[in-house]
N, C-alpha and C positions, 0 to 999 in steps of 0.2 A: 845313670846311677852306678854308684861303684859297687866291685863286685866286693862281697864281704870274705871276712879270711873265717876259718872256722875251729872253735878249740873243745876240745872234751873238759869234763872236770874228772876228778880220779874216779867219782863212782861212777860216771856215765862211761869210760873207758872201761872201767872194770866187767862191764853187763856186756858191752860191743865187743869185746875178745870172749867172751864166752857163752853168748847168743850163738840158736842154729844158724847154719849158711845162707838159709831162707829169708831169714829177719834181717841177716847181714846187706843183703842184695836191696833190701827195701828201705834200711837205714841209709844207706849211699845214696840210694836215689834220694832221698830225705832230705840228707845233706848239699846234693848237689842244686837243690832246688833254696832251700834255705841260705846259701852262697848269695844268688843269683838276687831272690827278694823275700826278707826273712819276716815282711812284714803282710803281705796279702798274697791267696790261695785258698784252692778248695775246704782245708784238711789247719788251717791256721787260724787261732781264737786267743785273741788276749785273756789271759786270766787275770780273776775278777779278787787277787787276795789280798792283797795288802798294797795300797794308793804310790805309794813310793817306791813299787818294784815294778819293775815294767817285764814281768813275764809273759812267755807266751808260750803253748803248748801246738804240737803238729800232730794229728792224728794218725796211725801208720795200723789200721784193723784194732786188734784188742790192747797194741801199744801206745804209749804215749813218749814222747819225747816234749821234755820241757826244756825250755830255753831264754836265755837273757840277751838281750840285740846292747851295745854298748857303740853307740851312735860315733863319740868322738875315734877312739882306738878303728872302726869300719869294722868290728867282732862279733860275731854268733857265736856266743858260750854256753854248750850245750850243758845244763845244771845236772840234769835227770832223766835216763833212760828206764821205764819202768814199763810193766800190764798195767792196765787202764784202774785194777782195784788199788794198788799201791802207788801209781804215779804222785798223786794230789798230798800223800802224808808226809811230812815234814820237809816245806819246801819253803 
């Protein structure tokens, strides 16, 4: 399998430049695993919200990282870094 390339959206950049160094450590590792296979692991659940989006969210403790796999481009576009109460709202 190919390894995937990985992109922020403006708001999920925006939270990762100003998240503690703690969440930052655990985001990378996030990522680097999501690279690698964005589709199965422990901490990985397709979300159930709308039939024609193929989201999927990583678990990372009280956070959530949401994301879009984009199969032809080989891309993990990370949509939404959020806490687990705001992750799911407007997505």
């Amino acid at each position: 399998m190919a390894k995937f390339k990985l992109e922020l959206s403006s708001k999920a950049r925006k939270f990762y430049i100003s998240c503690p160094k703690g969440l930052v450590q655990r985001l990378d590792h996030c990522f680097e695993q999501l690279e690698m296979d964005p589709y199965y692991g422990p901490n990985i659940k397709r979300l159930k919200t709308r039939p024609q989006d193929f989201l999927y969210r990583y678990r990372i403790g009280e956070y959530r990282v949401i994301y879009e796999v984009l199969k032809k481009e080989i891309i993990v576009l990370i949509v939404k870094i959020a806490a687990r109460g705001d992750a799911y709202k407007s997505i």
